[in-house]
N, C-alpha and C positions, 0 to 999 in steps of 0.2 A: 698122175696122182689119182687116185681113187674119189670118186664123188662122196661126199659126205652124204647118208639118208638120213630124210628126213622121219621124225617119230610123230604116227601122226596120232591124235586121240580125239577120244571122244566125248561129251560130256554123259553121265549117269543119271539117271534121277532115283534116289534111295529112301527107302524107310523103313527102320527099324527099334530096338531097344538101345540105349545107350547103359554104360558102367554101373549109373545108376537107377535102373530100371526103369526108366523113363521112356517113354515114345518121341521117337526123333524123326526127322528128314531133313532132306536138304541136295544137295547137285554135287557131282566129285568128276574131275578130271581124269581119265585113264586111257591108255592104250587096248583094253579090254577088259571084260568084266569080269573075266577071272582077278586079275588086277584092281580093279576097282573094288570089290569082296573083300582081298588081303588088306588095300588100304585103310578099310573101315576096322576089320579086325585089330588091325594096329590101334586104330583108336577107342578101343573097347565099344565097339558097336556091333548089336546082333541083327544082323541081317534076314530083314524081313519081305522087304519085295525090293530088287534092283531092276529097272530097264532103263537102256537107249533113250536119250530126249532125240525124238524126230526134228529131222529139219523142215523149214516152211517148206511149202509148194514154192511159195514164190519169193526166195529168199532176198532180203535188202540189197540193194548195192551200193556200193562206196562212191558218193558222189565227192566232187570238186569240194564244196564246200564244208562236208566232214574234213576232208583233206586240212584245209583251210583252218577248222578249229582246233584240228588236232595240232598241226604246226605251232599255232598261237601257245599253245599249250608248253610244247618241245620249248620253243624258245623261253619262254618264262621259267619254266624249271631247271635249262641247261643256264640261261641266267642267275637264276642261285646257285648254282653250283652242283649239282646233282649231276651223275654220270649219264652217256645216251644209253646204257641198256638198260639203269634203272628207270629213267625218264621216260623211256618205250615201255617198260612192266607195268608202271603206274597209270599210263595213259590206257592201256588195255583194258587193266582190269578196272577199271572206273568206267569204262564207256558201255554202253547196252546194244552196240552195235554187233553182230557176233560176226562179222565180215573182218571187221576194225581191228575185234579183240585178237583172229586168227592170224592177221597180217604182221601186226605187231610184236607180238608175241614171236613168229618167226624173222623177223629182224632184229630182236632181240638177242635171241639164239646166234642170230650171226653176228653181231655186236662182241660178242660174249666170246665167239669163238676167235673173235681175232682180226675178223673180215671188216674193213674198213665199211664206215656208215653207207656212204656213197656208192659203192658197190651194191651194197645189200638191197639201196634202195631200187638200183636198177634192173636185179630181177624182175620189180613190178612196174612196166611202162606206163600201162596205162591209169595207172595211180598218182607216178611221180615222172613227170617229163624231163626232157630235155635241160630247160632251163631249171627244173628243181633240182636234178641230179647235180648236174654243172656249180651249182651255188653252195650244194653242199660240200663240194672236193674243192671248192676254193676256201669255203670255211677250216677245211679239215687240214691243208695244206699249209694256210696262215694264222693256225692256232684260233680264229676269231669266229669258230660254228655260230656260236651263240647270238654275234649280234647279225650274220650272216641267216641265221634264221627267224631273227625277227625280222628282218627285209624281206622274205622269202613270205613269212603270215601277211606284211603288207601288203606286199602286192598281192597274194591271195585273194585280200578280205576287199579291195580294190577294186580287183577284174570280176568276183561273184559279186559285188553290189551294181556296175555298172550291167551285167549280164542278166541278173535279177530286174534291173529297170526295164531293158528291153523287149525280155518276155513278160515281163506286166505290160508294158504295151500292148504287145501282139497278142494276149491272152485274151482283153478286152472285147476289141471287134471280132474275134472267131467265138469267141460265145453269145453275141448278141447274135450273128449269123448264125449261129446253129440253133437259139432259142426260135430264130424265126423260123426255121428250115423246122423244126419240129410242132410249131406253131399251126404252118402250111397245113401241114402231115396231117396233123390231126383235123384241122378242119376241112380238107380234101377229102378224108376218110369217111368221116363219121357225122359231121353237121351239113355240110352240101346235101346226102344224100336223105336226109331228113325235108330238109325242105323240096327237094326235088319230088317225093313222094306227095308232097302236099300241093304243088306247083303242076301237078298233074291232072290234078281235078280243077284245076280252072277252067281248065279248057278254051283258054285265048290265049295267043302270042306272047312270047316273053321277050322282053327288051336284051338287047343283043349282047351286052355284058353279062347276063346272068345264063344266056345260053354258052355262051364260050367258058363259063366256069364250072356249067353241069359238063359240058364236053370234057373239060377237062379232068373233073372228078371220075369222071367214070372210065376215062381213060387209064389216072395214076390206080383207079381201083383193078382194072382189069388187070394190070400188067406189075401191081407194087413189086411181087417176088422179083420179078427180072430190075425193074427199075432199082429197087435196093439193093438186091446182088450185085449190080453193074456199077453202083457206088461204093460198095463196098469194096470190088474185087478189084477197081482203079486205085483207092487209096492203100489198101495192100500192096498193089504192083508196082505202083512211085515208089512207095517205101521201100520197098525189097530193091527196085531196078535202080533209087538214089544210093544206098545203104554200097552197094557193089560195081556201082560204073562212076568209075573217075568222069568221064566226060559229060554227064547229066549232073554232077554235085558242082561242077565248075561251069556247067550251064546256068544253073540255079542261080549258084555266087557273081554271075554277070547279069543275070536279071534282076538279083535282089538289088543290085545298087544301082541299076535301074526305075526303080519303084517310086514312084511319087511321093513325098516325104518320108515313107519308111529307107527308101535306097540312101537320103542324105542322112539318116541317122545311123543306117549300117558303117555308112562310111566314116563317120565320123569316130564311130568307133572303131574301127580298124585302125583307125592313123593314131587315136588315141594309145591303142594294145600296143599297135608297133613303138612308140616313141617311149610311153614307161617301161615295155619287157628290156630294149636295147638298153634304155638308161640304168635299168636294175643290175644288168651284166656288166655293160661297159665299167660302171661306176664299184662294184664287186669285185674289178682286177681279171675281168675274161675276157681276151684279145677280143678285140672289132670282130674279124672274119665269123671264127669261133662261136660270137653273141647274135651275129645273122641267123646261124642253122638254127639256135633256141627260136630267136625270134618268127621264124618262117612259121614258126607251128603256133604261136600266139597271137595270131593276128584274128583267124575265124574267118577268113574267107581266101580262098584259092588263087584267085586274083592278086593279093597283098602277098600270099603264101608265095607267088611264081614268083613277086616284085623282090620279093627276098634274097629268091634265089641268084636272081639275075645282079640285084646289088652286092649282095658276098664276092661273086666271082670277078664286077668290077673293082673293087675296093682290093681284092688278092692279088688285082696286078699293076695295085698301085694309084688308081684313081680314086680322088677324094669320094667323100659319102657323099657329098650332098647333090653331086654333079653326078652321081650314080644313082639316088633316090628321083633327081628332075629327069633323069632320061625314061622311068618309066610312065611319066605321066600320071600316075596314082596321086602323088603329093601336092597339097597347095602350096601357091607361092609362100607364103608365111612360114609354112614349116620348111621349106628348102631354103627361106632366108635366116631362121635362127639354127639351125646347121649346119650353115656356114659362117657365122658368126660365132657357135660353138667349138668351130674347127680352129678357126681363126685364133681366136682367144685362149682354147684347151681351154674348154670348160665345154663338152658335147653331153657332159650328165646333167650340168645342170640346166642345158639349155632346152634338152629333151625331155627332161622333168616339167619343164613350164609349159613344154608343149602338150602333154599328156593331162598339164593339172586346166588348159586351157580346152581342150579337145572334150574331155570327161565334162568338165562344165555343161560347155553345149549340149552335151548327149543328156545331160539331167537335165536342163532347159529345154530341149525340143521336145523330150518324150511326155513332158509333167504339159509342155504348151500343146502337142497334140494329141493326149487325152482330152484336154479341155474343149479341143475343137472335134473331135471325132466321135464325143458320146451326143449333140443334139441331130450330127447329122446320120449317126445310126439309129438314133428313136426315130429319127422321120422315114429313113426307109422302113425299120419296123411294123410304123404304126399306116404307111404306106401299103404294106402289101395285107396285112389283117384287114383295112380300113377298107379296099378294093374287093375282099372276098366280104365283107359284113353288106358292105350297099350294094354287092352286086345281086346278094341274097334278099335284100328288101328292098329290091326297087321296082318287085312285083306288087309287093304288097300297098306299097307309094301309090303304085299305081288303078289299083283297084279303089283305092280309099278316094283318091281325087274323082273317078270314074263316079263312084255311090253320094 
């Protein structure tokens, strides 16, 4: 069967006379601007300057939690009753996103042509995952999209709140770290070598902290280009050589949950992701097995990711979940006790729901208790390492003043 082409356009930006002699403008949709000329003629408009709206240099991208509102959206209007390709028109052209409005818009098109939703949506992976795709063909299969996609906005607005706390966490201490690192910078640069100029004419001995800090200044002075290069050109080369080697991201993800109170807040979220994502599937009517492969990819770390894999495969040949979650060692007792208690009873949604609404807690309690503990012990390294370049600078002059 022939592919269908797509029609692609572009927006105009126009100004001209309208029917009634009036001065107009305004934006027109077209495939070209021959096309876009006719369209206005059609509307009794004399065309007076058309061009191409540029796109940014650096245009938006479609984050998770656009995602997230747009769905909130879908579900509220497929809840009153509105059709998905009108539902998709509307949310397009309301949004200021121009990523949103293009994506949209051509899943609407395929809505329209016939192409079931769920389909449509899996042209775009990395928009709509795994388990969002999944959730939709079960919507679409049991007539119940609508309340199917309000499960779909919860867990969303869920996993971006919990993910949003995290990185407020981590955001904190690497900018007090970097305020200080720029701190340094500047006083290395430019205030050391002020007073070493004047330290000069003393002409008597300098106490041995203030020499080890002219050493030092006039070291990072000698050499800034290379010293900044060589930081600059590591945190490039991480990114580049994490971004493309599986074996340094799954390196990472065994360190990160190594880490001194940040490792038990990653973990906690993981075990949190895994036990609502499964429960959203399971509980939606998606076989067990099935709701693993969703799950492997919502956990956020590699480690939980492999734990997935290696539980699917136990559970496909017949062993329970929770005697397949305890053999990886990931899981605490507590969660492989209400999983078997889950099993036991057939109730494994809702026992995993409590453990998710139990897990997510703690993860909002640790991270809100380790700001509180982490902002006075990074003013003191702060005000530790200014504090050592300030006295190291006047304990010449300490010194001369006791001397006179």
């Amino acid at each position: 069967m022939a592919k269908r082409q797509k029609n692609k356009t572009s927006v105009f930006l126009w100004a001209g006379i309208n029917a009634e002699g009036q001065p107009t403008q305004g934006e027109l949709e077209a495939s070209n601007a021959q096309r876009a000329r006719a369209a206005l003629r059609q509307q009794g408009v004399r065309v007076k300057r058309l061009r191409k709206k540029s796109k940014p240099l650096l245009p938006k991208r479609i984050k998770p939690k656009d995602i997230s509102i747009a769905t909130r959206q879908l579900a509220t209007m497929l809840g009153a009753g509105i059709p998905i390709a009108s539902s998709y028109a509307a949310i397009a052209k309301g949004s200021d996103h121009e990523k949103i409005q293009e994506v949209f818009k051509e899943i609407q098109t395929e809505v329209e042509s016939g192409t079931n939703l769920s389909l449509a949506l899996n042209r775009y992976p990395r928009l709509f995952d795994d388990l969002y795709t999944n959730l939709v063909a079960v919507g679409e299969r049991s007539g119940n999209l609508d309340n199917l996609m309000e499960k779909i906005a919860s867990y969303m607005e869920n996993h971006e709140e919990i993910k949003a706390k995290i990185k407020g966490a981590m955001f904190y201490p690497a900018a007090v770290i970097a305020v200080a690192f720029i701190v340094t910078t500047l006083l290395l640069l430019f205030v050391i070598p002020q007073f070493e100029d004047l330290f000069s004419s003393f002409g008597a001995s300098l106490p041995a902290l203030t020499t080890a800090l002219i050493a030092i200044s006039r070291g990072f002075r000698d050499h800034f280009l290379s010293i900044f290069g060589g930081i600059i050109g590591s945190i490039v080369f991480l990114v580049f050589t994490y971004r493309r080697s599986e074996k340094m991201q799954r390196g990472v993800d065994r360190l990160s949950l190594r880490m001194p109170i940040f490792g038990e807040i990653l973990r906690k979220a993981a075990v949190s992701r895994y036990a609502r994502t499964l429960a959203t599937m399971f509980g939606s009517g998606v076989p067990l097995v099935e709701s693993l492969n969703s799950v492997a990819g919502a956990t956020g770390n590699s480690l939980y990711s492999d734990a997935c894999s290696n539980i699917r495969e136990a559970v496909s040949t017949g062993r329970s979940l929770s005697a397949s979650m305890a053999d990886t060692g990931l899981f605490p007792a507590m969660v492989i006790q209400m999983t078997t208690t889950g099993e036991e009873s057939g109730a494994i949604e809702d026992m995993l729901n409590k453990v998710a609404d139990f897990y997510e807690r703690e993860v909002r309690e640790a991270v809100d208790n380790m700001s509180k503990l982490i902002e006075p012990l990074l003013m003191v390294v702060l005000g530790g390492i200014v504090g050592t370049l300030v006295i190291g600078m006047y304990l010449p002059i300490f010194k001369m003043a006791s001397v006179v």
